[in-house]
C-alpha positions as a Markdown table, in Angstrom:
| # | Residue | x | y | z |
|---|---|---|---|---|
| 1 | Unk | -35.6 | 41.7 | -28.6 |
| 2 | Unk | -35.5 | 44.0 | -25.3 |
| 3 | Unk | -32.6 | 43.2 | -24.0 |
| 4 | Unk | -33.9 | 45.6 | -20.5 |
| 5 | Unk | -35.3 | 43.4 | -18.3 |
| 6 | Unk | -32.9 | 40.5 | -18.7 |
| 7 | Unk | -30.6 | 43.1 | -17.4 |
| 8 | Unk | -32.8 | 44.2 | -15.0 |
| 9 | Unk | -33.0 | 40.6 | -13.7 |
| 10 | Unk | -29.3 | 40.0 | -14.2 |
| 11 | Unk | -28.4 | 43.1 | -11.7 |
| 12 | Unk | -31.1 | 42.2 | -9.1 |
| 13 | Unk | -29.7 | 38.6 | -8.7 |
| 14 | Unk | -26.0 | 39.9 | -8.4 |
| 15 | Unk | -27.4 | 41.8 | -5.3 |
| 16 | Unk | -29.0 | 38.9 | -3.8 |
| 17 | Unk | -26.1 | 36.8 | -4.2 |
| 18 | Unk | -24.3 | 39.7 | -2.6 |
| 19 | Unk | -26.8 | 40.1 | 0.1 |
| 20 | Unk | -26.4 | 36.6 | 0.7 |
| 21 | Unk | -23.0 | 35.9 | 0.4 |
| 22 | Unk | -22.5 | 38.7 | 3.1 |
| 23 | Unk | -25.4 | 37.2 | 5.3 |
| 24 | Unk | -23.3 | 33.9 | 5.1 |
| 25 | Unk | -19.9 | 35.5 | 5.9 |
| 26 | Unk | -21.3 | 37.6 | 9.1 |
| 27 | Unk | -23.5 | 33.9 | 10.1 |
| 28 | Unk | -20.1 | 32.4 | 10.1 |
| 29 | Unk | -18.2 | 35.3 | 11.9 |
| 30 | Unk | -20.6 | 34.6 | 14.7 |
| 31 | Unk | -21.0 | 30.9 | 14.8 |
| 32 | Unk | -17.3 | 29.4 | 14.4 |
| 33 | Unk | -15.2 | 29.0 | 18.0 |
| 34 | Unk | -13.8 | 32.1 | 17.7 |
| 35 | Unk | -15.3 | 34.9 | 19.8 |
| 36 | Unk | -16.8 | 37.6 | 18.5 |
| 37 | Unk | -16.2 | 40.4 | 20.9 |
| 38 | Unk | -11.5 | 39.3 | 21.4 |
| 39 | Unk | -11.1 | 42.9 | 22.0 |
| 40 | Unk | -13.7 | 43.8 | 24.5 |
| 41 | Unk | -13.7 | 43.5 | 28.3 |
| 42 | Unk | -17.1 | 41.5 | 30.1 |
| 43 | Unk | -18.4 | 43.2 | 33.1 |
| 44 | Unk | -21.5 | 41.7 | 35.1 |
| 45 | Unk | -24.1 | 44.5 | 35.9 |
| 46 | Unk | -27.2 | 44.0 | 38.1 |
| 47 | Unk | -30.3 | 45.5 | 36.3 |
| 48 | Unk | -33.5 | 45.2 | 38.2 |
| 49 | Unk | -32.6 | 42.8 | 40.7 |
| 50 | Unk | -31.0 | 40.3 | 37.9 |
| 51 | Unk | -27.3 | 39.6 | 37.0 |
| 52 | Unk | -25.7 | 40.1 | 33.3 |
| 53 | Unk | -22.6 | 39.5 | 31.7 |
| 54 | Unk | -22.0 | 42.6 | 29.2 |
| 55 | Unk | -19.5 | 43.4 | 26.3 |
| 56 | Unk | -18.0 | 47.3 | 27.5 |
| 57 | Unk | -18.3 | 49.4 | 24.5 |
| 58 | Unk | -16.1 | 52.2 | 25.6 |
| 59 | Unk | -14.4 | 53.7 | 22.0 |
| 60 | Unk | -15.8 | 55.3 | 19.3 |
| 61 | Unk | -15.7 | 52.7 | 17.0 |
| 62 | Unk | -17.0 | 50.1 | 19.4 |
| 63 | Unk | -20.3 | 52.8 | 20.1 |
| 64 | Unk | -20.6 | 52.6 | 16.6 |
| 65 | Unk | -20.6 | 48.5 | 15.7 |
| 66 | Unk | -23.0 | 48.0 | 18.5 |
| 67 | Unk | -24.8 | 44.7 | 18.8 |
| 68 | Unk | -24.9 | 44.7 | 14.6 |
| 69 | Unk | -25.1 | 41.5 | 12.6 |
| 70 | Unk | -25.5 | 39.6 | 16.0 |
| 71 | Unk | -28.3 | 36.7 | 14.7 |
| 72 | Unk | -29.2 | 36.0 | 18.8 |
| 73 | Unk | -28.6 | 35.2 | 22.1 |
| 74 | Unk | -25.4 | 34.5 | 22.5 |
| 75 | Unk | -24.3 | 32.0 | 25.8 |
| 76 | Unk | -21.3 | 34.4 | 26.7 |
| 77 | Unk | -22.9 | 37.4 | 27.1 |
| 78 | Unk | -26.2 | 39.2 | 27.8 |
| 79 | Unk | -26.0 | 42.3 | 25.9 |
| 80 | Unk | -23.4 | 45.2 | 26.0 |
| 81 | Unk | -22.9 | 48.3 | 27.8 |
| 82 | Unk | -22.1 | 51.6 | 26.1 |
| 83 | Unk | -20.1 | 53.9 | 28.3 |
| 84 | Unk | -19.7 | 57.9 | 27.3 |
| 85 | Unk | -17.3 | 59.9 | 28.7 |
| 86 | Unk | -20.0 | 62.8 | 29.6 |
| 87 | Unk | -24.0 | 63.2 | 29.6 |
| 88 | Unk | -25.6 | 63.7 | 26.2 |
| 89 | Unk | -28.7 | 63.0 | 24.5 |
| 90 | Unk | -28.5 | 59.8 | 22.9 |
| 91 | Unk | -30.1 | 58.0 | 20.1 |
| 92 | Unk | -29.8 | 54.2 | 18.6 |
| 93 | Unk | -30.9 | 52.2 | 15.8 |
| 94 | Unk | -31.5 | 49.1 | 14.6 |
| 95 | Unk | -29.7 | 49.4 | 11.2 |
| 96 | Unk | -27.7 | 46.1 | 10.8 |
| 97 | Unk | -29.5 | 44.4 | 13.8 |
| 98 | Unk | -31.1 | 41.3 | 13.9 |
| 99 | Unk | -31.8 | 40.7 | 17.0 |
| 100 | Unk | -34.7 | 42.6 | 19.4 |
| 101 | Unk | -33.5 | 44.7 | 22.1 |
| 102 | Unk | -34.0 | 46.1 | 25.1 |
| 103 | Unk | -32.5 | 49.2 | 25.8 |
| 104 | Unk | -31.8 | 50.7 | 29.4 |
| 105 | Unk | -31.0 | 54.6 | 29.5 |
| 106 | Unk | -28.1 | 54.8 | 32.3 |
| 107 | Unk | -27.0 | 58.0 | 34.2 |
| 108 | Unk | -24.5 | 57.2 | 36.4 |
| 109 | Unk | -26.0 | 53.4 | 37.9 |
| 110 | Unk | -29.6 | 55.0 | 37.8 |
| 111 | Unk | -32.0 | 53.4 | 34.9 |
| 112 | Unk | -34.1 | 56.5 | 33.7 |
| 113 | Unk | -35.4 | 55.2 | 31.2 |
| 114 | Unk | -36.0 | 52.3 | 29.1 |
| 115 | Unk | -37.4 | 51.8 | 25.4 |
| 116 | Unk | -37.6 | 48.7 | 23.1 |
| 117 | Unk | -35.6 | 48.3 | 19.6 |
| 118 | Unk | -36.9 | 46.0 | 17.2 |
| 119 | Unk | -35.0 | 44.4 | 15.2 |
| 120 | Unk | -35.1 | 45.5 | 11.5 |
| 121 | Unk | -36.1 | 41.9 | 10.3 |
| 122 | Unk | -39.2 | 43.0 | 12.6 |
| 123 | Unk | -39.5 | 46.3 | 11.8 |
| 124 | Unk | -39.1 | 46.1 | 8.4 |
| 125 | Unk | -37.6 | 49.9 | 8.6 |
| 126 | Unk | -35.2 | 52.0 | 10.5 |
| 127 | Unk | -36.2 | 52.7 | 13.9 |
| 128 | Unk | -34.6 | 55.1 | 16.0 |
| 129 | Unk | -35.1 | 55.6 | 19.9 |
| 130 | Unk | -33.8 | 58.3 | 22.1 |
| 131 | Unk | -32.8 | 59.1 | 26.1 |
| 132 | Unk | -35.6 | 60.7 | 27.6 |
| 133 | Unk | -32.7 | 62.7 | 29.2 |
| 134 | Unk | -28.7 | 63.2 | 28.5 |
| 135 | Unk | -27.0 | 60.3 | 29.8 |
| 136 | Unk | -23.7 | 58.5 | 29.8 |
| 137 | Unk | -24.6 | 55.0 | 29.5 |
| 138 | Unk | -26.5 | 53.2 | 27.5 |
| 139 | Unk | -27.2 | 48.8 | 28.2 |
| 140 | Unk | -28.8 | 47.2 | 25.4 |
| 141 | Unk | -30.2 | 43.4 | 26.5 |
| 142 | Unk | -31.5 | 40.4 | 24.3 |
């Protein structure tokens, strides 16, 4: 008897009950009363005429969490602001995001430019996007 693909079979359904026990814990990260942001500040920006509420990303380690394993709108906030200490080219993507976004490339207050980020679950693949100049902020919106 080949014993292969019952092992084959028995390793791909330990990584979809991983993939699904992790989707569960991250679902219920973000859904019980607890906020998900308890160390970040809120600040309300106006973007083309409209008001948001946004979740400052100012260290290193909030740049790099982003808006991951967020599964939608959320009522407390509209998206988050990434702020940089100085201008650079900058690049995000949606690895670990499930929800579409809209990106706005900041310089200063000025938008100059602004790109779209599909989610993966959309994509279906990494997609990357990228300042059309060096700036030092960065808003991503739902």
């Amino acid at each position: 008897m080949n014993r292969r693909p019952l092992i084959l079979m028995s390793i791909g359904m330990g990584i979809l009950l991983l993939i699904g026990i992790s989707a569960l814990y991250f679902q219920q990260k973000s859904s019980n009363n607890q906020p998900l942001w308890p160390d970040y500040t809120i600040e309300e920006r106006m973007i083309e005429g409209k008001n948001y509420k946004l979740i400052k990303a100012q260290t290193p380690q909030q740049w790099e969490k982003g808006l991951m394993f967020v599964r939608g709108k959320q009522n407390e906030y509209d998206g988050m602001i990434f702020s940089f200490p100085k201008k650079e080219q900058r690049t995000f993507w949606n690895k670990n995001t499930f929800v579409d976004l809209h990106i706005y490339w900041m310089d200063g207050e000025a938008v100059v430019g602004k790109d779209v980020l599909p989610s993966i679950v959309s994509s279906g693949t990494i997609v990357t996007v990228a300042s059309p100049q060096p700036v030092n902020g960065v808003i991503e919106l739902f």
